[in-house]
C-alpha positions in Angstrom: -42.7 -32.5 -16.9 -43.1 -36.3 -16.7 -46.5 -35.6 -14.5 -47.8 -33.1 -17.0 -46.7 -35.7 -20.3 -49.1 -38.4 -17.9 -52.0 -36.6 -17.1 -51.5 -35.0 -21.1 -52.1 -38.4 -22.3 -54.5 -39.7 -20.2 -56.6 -37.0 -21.4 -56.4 -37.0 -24.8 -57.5 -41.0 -24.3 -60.2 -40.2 -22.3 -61.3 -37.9 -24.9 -60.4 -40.3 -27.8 -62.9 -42.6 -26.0 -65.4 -40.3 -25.4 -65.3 -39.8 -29.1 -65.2 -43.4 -30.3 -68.3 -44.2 -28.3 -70.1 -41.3 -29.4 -69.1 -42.5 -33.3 -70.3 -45.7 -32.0 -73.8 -44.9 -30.9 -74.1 -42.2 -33.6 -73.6 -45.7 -35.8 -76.2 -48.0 -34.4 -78.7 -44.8 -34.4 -78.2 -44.3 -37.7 -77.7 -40.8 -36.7 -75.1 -38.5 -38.3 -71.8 -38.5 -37.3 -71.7 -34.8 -36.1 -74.6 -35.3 -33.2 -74.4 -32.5 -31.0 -75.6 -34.5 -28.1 -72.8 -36.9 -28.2 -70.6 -34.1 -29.6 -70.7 -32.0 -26.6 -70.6 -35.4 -24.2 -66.8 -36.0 -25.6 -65.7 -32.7 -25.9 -66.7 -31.1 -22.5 -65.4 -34.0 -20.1 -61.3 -33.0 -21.6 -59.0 -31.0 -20.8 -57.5 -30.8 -24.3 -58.7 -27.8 -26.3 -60.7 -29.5 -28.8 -62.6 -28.5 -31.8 -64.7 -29.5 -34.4 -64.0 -28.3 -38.0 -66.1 -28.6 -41.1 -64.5 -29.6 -44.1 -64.1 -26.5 -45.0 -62.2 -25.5 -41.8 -64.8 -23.5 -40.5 -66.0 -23.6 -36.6 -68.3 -25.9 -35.7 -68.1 -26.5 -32.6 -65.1 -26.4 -29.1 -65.3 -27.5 -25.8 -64.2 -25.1 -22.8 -60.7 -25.9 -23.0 -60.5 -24.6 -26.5 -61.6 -20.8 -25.4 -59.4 -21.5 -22.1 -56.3 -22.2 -24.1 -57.2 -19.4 -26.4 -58.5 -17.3 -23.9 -60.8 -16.3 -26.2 -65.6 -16.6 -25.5 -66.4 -19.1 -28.2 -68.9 -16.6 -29.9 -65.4 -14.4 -30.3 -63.3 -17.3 -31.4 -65.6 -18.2 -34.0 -65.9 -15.2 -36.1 -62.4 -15.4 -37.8 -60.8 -19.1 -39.2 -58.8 -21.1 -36.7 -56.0 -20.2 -39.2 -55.7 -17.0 -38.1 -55.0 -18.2 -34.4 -51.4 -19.1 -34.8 -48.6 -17.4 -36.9 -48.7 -17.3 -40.4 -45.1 -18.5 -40.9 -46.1 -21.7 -38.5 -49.1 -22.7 -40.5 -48.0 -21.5 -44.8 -48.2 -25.3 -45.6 -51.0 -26.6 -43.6 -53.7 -28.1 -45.3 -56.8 -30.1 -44.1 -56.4 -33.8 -43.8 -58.2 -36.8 -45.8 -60.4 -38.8 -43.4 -58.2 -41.6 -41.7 -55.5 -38.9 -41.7 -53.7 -37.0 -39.2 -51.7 -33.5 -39.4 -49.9 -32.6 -36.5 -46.9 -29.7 -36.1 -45.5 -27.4 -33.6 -47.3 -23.3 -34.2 -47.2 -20.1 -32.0 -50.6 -19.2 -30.7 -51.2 -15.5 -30.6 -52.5 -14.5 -27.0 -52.6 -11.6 -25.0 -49.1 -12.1 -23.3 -47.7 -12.7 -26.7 -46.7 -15.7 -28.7 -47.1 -19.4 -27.2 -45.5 -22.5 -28.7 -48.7 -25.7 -29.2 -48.8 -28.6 -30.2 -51.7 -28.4 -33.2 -53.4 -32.1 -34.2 -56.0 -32.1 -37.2 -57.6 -35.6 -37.5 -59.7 -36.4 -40.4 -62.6 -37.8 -39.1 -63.8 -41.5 -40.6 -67.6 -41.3 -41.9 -67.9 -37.6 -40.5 -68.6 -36.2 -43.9 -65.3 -34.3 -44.1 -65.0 -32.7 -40.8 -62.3 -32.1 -38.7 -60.8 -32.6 -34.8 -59.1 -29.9 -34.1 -56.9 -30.6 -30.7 -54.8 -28.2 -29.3 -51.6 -28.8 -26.5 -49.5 -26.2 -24.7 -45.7 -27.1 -25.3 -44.4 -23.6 -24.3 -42.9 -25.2 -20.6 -41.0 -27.6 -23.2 -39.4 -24.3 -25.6 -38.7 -22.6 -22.8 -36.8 -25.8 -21.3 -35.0 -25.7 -24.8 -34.6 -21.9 -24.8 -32.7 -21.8 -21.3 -30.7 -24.8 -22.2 -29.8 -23.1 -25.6 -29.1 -19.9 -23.8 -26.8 -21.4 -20.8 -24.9 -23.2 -24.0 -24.3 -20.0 -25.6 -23.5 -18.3 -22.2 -21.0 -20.9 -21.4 -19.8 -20.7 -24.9 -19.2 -17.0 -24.6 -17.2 -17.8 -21.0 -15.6 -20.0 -22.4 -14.4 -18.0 -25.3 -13.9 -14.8 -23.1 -11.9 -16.9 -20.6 -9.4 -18.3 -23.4 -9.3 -14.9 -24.8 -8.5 -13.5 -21.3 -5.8 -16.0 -20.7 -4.2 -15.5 -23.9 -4.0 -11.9 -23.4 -3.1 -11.9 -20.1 0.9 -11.5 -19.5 1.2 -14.4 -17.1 1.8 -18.1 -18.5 -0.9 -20.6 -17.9 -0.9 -24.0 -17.8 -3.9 -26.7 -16.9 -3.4 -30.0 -16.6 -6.0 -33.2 -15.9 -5.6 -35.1 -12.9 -2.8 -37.1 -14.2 -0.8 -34.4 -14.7 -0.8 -34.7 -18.2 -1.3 -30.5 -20.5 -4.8 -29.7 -21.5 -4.2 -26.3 -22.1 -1.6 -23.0 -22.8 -1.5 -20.2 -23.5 0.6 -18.4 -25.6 3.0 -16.8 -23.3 3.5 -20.6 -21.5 4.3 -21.1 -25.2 6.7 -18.8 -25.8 8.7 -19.3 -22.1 8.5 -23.0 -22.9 9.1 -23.4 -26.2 6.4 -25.6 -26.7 3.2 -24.9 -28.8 -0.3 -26.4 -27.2 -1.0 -28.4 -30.1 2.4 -30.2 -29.0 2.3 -30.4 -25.6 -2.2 -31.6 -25.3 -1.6 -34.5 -23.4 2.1 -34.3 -22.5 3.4 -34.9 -18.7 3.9 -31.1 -17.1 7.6 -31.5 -15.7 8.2 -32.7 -19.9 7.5 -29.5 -20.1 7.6 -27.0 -18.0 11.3 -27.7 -17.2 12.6 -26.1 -13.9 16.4 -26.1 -13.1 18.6 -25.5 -10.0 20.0 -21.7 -10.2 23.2 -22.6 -8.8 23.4 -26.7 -9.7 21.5 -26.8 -13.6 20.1 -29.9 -11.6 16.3 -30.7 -12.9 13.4 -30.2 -10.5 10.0 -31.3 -10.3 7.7 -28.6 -10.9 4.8 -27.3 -8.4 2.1 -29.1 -10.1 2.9 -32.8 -8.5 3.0 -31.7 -5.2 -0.2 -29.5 -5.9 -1.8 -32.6 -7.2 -0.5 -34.7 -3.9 -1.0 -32.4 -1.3 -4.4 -30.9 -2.9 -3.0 -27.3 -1.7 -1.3 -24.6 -3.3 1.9 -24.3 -4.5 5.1 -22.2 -4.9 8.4 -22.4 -6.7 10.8 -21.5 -4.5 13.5 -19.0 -5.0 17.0 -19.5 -6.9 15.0 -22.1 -9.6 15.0 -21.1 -13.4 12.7 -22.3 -15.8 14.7 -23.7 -18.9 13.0 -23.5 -22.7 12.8 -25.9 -25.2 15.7 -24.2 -27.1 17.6 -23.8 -23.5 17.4 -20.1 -23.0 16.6 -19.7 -19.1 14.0 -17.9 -17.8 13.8 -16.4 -14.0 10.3 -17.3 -12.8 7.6 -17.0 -10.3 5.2 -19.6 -10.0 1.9 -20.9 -8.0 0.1 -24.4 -8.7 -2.9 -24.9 -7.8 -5.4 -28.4 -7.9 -8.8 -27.7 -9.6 -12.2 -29.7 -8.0 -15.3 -30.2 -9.7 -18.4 -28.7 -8.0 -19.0 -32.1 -6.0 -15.5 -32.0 -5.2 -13.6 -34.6 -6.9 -10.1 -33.4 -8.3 -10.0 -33.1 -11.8 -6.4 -31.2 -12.2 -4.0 -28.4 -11.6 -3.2 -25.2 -13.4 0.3 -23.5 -13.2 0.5 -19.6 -13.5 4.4 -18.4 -13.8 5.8 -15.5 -15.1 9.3 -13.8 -16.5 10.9 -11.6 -13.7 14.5 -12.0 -15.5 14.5 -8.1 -16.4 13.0 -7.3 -12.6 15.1 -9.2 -10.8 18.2 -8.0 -12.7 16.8 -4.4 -11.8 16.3 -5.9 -8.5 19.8 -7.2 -8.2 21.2 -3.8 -10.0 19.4 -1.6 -7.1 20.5 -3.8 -4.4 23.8 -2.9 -5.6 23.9 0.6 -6.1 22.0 0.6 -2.7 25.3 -0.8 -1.4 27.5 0.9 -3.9 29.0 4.3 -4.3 27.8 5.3 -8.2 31.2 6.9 -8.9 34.0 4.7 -7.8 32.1 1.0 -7.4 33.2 1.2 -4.0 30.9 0.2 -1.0 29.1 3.0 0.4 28.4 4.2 3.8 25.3 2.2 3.8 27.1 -1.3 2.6 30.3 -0.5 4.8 28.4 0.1 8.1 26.7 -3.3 7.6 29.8 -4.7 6.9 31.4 -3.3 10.0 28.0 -4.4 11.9 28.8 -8.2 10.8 32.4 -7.6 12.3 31.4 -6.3 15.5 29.0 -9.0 15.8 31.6 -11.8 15.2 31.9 -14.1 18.5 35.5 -14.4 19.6 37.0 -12.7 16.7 40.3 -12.0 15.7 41.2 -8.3 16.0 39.4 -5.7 13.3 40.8 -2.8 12.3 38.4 0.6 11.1 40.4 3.0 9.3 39.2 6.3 8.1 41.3 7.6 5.1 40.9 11.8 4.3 42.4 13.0 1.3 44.6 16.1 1.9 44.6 18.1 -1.3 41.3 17.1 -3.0 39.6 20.5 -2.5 42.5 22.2 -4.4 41.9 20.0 -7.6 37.7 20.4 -7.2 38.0 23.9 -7.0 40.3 24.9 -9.6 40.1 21.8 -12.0 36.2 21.5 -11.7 34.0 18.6 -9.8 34.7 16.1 -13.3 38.3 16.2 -12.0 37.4 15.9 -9.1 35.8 12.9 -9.7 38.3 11.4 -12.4 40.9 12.1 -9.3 38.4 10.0 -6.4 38.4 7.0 -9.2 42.1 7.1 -9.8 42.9 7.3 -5.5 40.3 4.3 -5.0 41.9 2.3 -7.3 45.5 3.1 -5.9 43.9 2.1 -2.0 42.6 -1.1 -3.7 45.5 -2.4 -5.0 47.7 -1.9 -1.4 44.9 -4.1 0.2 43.6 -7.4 0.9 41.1 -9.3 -0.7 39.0 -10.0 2.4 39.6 -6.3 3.4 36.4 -3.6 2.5 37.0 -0.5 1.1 34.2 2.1 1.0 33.7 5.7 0.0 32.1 7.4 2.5 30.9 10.8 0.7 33.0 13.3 -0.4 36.9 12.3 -0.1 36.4 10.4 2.4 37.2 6.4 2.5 36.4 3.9 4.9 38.9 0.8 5.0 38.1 -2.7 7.2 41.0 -4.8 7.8 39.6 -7.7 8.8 41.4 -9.9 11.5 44.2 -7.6 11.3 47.0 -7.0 14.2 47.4 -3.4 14.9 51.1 -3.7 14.0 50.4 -5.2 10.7 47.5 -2.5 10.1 50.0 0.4 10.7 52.4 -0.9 7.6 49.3 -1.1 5.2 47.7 1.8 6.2 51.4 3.7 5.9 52.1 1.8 2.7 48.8 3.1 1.4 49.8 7.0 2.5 52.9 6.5 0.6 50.9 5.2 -2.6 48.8 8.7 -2.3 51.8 10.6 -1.9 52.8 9.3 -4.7 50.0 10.1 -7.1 50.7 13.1 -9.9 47.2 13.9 -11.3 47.2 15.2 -14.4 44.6 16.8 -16.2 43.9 20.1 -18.6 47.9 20.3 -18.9 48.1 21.2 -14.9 49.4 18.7 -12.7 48.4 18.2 -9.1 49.6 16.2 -5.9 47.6 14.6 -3.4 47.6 13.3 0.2 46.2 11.3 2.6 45.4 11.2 6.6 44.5 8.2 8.2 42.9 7.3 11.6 43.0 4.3 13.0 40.9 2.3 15.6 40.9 -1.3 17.1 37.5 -2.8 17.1 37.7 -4.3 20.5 35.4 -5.5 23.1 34.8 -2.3 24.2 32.9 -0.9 21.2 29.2 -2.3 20.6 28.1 -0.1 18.0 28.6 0.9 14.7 28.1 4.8 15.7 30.8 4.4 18.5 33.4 3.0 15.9 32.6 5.2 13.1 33.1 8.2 15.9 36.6 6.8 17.2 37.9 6.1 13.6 36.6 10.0 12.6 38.2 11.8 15.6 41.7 9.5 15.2 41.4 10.7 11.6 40.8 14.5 12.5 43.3 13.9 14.6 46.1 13.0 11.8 44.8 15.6 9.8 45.6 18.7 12.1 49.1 16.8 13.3 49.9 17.7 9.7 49.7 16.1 6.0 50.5 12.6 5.5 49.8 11.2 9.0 48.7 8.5 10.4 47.3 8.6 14.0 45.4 5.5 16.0 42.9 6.1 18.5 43.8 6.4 22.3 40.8 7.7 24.5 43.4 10.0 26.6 44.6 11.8 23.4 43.7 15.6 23.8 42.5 16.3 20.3 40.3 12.9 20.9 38.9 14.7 23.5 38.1 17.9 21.8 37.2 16.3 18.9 34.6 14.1 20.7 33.3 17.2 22.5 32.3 18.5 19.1 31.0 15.3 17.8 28.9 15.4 21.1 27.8 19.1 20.0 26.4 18.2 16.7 24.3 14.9 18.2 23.0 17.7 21.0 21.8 20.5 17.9 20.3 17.9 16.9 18.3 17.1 19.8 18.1 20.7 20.2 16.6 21.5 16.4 13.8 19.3 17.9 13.4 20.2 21.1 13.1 23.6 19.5 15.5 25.2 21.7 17.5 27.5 19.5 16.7 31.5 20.2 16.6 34.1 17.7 18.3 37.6 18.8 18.4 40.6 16.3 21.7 43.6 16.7 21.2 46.7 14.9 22.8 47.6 11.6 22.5 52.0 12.3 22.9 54.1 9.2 25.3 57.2 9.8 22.9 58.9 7.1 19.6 61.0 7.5 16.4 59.2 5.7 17.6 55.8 5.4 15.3 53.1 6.4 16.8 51.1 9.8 18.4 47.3 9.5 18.6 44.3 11.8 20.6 41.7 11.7 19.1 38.5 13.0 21.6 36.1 15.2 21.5 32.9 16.7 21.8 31.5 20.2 21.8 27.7 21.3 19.7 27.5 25.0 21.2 24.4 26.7 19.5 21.9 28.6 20.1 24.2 31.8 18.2 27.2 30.0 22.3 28.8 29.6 22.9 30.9 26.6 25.5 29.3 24.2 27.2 31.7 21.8 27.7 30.6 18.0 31.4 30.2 18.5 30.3 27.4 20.4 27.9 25.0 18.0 28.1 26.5 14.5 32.0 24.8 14.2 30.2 21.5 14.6 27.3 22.6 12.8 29.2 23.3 9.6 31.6 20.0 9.9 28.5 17.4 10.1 26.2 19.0 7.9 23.8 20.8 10.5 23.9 24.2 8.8 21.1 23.2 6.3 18.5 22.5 9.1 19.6 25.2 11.2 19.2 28.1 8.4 15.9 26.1 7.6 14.8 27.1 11.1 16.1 30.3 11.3 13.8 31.1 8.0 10.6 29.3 9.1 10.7 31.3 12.2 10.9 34.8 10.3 8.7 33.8 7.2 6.4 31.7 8.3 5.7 31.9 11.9 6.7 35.9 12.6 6.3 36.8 9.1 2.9 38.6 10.0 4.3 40.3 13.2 7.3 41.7 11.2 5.7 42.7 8.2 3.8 44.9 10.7 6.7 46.9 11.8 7.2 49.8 9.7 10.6 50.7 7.9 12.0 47.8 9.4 14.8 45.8 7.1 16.2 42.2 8.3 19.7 40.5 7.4 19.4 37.0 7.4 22.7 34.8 7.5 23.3 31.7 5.3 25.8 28.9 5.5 28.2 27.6 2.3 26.2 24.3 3.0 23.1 25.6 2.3 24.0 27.6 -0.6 25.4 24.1 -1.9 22.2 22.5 -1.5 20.2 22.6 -4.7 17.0 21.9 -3.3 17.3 25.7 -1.0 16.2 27.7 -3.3 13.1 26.0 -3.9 12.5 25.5 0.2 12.8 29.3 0.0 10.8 31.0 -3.0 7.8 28.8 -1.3 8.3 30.1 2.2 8.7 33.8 0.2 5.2 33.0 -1.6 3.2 32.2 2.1 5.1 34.8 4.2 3.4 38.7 4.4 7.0 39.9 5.1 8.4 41.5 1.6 11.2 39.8 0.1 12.5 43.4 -0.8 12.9 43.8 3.1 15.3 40.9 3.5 19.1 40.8 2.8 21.1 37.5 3.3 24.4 37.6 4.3 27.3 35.6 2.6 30.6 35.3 4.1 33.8 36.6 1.8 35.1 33.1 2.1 31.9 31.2 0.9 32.1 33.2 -2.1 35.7 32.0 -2.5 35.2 28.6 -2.0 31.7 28.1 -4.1 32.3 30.7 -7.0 30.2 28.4 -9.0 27.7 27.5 -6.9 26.8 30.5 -4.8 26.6 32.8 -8.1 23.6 31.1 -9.0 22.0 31.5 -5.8 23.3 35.2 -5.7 21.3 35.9 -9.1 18.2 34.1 -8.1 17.8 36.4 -4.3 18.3 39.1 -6.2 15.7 38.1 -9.1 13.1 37.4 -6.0 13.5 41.0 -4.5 16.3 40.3 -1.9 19.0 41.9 -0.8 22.9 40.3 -0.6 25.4 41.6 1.6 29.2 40.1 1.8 30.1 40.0 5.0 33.7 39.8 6.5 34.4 41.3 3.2 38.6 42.2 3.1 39.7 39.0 5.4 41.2 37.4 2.3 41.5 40.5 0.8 41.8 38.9 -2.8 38.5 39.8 -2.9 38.1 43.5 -5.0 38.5 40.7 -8.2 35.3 38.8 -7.4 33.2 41.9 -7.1 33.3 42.3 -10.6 31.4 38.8 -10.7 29.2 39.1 -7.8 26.3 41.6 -7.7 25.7 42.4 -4.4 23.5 45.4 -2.3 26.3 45.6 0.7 30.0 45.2 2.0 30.4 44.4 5.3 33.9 45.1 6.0 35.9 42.8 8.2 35.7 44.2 11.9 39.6 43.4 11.8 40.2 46.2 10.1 37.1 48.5 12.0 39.1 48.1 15.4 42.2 49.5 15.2 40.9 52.5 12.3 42.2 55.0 14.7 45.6 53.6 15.6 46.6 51.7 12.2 47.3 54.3 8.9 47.3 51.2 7.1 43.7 50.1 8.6 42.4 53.2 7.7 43.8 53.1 4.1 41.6 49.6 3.8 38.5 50.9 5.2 38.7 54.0 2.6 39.7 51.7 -0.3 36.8 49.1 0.2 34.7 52.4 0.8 35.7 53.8 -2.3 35.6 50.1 -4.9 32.2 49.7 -3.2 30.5 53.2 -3.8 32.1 52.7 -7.4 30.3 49.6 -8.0 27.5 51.2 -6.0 27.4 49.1 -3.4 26.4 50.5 0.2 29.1 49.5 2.9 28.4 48.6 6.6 31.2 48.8 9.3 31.3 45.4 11.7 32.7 45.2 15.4 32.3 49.7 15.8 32.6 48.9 19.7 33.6 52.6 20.6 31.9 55.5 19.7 34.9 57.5 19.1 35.0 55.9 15.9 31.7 56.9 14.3 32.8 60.4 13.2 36.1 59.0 12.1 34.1 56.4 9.6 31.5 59.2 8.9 34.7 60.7 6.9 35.7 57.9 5.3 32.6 57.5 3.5 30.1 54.7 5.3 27.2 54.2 5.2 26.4 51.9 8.6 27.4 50.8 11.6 27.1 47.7 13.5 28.8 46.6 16.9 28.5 47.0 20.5 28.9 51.2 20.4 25.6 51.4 18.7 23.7 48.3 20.2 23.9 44.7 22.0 22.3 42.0 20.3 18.9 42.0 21.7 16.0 38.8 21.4 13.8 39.2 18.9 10.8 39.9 20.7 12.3 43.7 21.2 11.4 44.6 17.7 7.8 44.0 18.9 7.3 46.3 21.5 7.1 49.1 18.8 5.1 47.7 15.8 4.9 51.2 14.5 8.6 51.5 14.9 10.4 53.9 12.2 14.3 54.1 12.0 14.9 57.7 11.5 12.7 58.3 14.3 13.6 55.5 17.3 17.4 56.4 16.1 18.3 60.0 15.1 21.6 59.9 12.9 24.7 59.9 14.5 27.2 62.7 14.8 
């Protein structure tokens, strides 16, 4: 620009010169002042656009420069006033000057590319009889100088507006500082945390402000911003600091400082971003307790009593540690009859009696269900033994009241030294359970402490060892399905199967259900189990059974899973995926599950039968209270108690069952099945009595599943002819 202003001016006085010479010479010749000759020697030898006006304003003559800048041929450029040139809004008050005067202001140009800012000069020429120089400079490179400054102003204006609007919406409190440490800027949410408006606090020390306190000592801290400002690095506030406000409400906060550097580098402050996590860490805090906590009593739970018990194993030459388990005897009574809210109201009242006969180092946990877990920490045996046996005595002692009926309650309690010899929190829990299973079958009330030579120990291990190996089985995939035959004694009836299980162990031997489903039903393995069982039939056989004609399957569930409320979910989408008709599957429900769960396992009842399956109650007659709970169970068959089936031909009073179930059933039309018919002789005998199928070893051994395959096209009536 300074190059271009140079060589501008040098020009223009060169051509000022050029012109003053040729007035000059024009002079002494006594020519007149507008000599072409000496005209045309000034104008040509410029780079200026110059022209010659007459004092009319009308062209008299340019030089090259002048149709250059114009970019218009001189015989073009003179056809229409030099007025007309620029735009009209530029030029509304320009007149010609006087001679000895000059005019000079900034016009657009009109040129092909559009608008161009100049630099327009009129000089009235001495003795020139009125006319006119007409010079003409580009100053567009200066506008759009001006134009791109004005516009980076308004862009940074616009930034700088977006960016305050930004940090005042934002929900995190900001705070900038200058190098000094001194407030040069807030936002409203610092305002509101601190108390302090940004009027107030411009030019205020940070740490006046932004006050930070010790969580546990209210001692005052140095906020983030110094250190940020002397070690030229982020920083953090560190945990357990509070930020306290100008009207001393405290805040829970989590900070960063950072310095700011200009773009060569030098520091020119800090800012502080912090926010309020009060309400999140409280939820934090309230999670971490109910993570710990059992929801119903306040107790620890299993979760917060096995770290507990981790901690004690851990200690390094500690005194002894006792691990109680603690049973309640007659809960079930009261959560059956009474209802689970009683049954709850009863677990708070017994946790609260166990609190109060223990210490205040001790831990006290409910372990799921009415079951407690109880550390005595550094604890003699002897001295364990007369708390845990004051703390059966305070059970004992308990008359719970409720809905005008008033029930006792018990307690077993197992007991188990945490010595060197247990390392893990699995092998303590295990001792403590079996000593406690142990007390429970020794009768009510008892207290037993663990001794690794104790026969029920041993059993009980042996079981606890049997549900870590189904387990390993589920996933090792090593359970077998097998299917016996349910025969009907009747022409025309479609035939039945009832599918079994088998365990294979690790040797490939067959384990009967006597042997695993105890242990699967005590820790909870039923679920998974019946979850296999029906992902084998639905989902991966569901095709190749669908495919057997007139061929009907009972399917066995476990009170477990009819307790779980997620089942029968899991089961109406395996029902939607599987080919195998839900009208050709009946579940089996044992007489006592129906007992136990009235309230639960009617719902479940409804909803098989609402999908198109069948129900049968099995071991129906084993408690035989049960005629009164068919009128509140709809069910498709009875299967009565093989108890009763065995001995039909040598017990009157056997037979007298079998024909009274028979005959309630039929009534209620309900289809009966004998169980356990083991000889043949007694087919024509239950003919008579009215039933309407058999099942046991006289009309076929369970078989594996894979049987049923060999005949895809098999039809009962036809594979089986009816009995006689």
């Amino acid at each position: 620009m300074v190059i271009m202003g140079i060589t501008l001016l040098v020009a223009i006085a060169a051509g000022a010169l050029l012109l003053l010479i040729w007035r000059r010479r024009a002079r002494n010749a006594g020519q007149p002042i507008c000599d072409e000759d000496c005209y045309r020697l000034a104008m040509n030898h410029t780079g200026v656009g110059m022209a010659m006006l007459s004092a009319s304003g009308e062209w008299q003559n340019c030089n090259p420069a002048m149709c250059r800048i114009c970019e218009t041929p001189q015989d073009i450029l003179f056809l229409r006033p030099f007025t007309r040139l620029f735009h009209p809004d530029d030029i509304i008050a320009l007149t010609l000057p006087r001679e000895g005067n000059r005019t000079s202001l900034e016009a657009r140009l009109q040129l092909d590319s559009g608008w161009h800012w100049m630099r327009l000069t009129l000089t009235g020429i001495e003795g020139g009889n009125g006319c006119v120089l007409m010079e003409l400079e580009s100053t567009q490179a200066s506008h759009d100088v001006q134009a791109e400054l004005l516009d980076k102003q308004r862009t940074l204006a616009r930034e700088s507006d977006h960016l305050r609007v930004t940090l005042d919406a934002i929900a995190d409190a900001v705070i900038a500082t200058d190098e000094t440490g001194r407030i040069t800027f807030m936002n409203p949410v610092a305002e509101s945390l601190t108390g302090w408006t940004e009027q107030n606090a411009l030019g205020v020390p940070v740490d006046e402000v932004l006050e930070l306190v010790d969580d546990d000592t209210g001692e005052r801290l140095p906020s983030p911003v110094s250190a940020a400002l002397e070690g030229l690095q982020v920083c953090y506030l560190r945990d357990g600091n509070r930020l306290r406000s100008r009207d001393g409400s405290l805040y829970e906060i989590q900070d960063s400082a950072s310095p700011l550097r200009s773009d060569d580098g030098q520091l020119v402050g800090a800012v502080v971003v912090f926010r309020d996590i009060t309400s999140r860490r409280a939820m934090q805090k309230a999670l971490d307790f109910h993570t710990t906590h059992d929801a119903l009593t306040g107790l620890t739970n299993r979760r917060g009593f096995e770290l507990a018990l981790q901690m004690a194993l851990s200690e390094e030459g500690r005194e002894p540690n006792i691990l109680c388990f603690i049973n309640l005897d007659r809960f079930k009574v009261v959560n059956d009859t009474a209802g689970h809210v009683a049954g709850d109201a009863l677990l708070r009242e017994c946790a609260s009696v166990i609190g109060h006969q223990i210490r205040d180092d001790d831990v006290l946990a409910r372990l799921g269900g009415d079951e407690f877990g109880l550390l005595l920490r550094h604890c003699p045996v002897e001295r364990a033994r007369l708390i845990t046996e004051r703390l059966i005595d305070a059970l004992d002692t308990i008359r719970f009241s409720w809905e005008e009926a008033v029930y006792d309650i018990g307690a077993s309690v197992g007991l188990v030294e945490l010595d060197d010899g247990i390392v893990s929190v699995e092998e303590a829990m295990s001792r403590a359970d079996v000593a406690c299973y142990t007390a429970k079958h020794r009768g009510r009330g008892q207290l037993a402490v663990y001794t690794a030579d104790d026969s029920d120990a041993s059993r009980r291990h042996l079981e606890l060892q049997m549900a870590a190996s189904l387990r390993e089985s589920l996933e090792a995939d090593r359970f077998v399905l097998f299917v016996q035959e349910i025969r009907p004694l009747a022409e025309g009836d479609p035939g039945h199967y009832e599918v079994l299980l088998r365990l294979r162990g690790r040797d490939g031997e067959m384990i009967s259900p006597g042997a695993f489903i105890p242990a699967a039903e005590r820790y909870q393995m039923m679920p998974h189990i019946d979850r296999w069982v029906l992902r084998q039939l639905l989902q991966e056989r569901g095709a190749e059974l669908a495919a057997i004609g007139g061929l009907n399957l009972a399917i066995n569930l476990s009170a477990t899973t009819l307790d779980d409320p997620s089942f029968p979910a899991y089961l109406e989408s395996l029902l939607a995926e599987t080919p195998l008709a839900a009208e050709r599957l009946t579940f089996e429900i044992t007489e006592t599950t129906v007992v136990n769960q009235m309230g639960s396992v009617s719902d479940v009842l409804i909803w098989l039968r609402e999908q198109g399956c069948k129900v049968a109650l099995d071991d129906f007659g084993s408690g035989f209270s049960s005629f009164n709970y068919l009128k509140h169970f709809k069910v498709d068959y009875l299967k009565i108690d093989g108890s009763f089936v065995r001995n039909l031909m040598r017990s009157s009073v056997d037979h007298t069952i079998v024909e009274s179930i028979n005959e309630v059933a039929h009534r209620l039309s309900i289809q009966t099945v004998a169980e356990y018919v083991e000889d043949a002789a007694l087919i024509p005998l239950l003919r008579e009595t009215g039933v309407d199928y058999v099942q046991g070893y006289a009309i076929g051994r369970p078989e594996p599943l894979e049987t049923l395959f060999k005949h895809r096209q098999y039809h009962a009536n036809d594979a089986h002819p009816p009995l006689h």
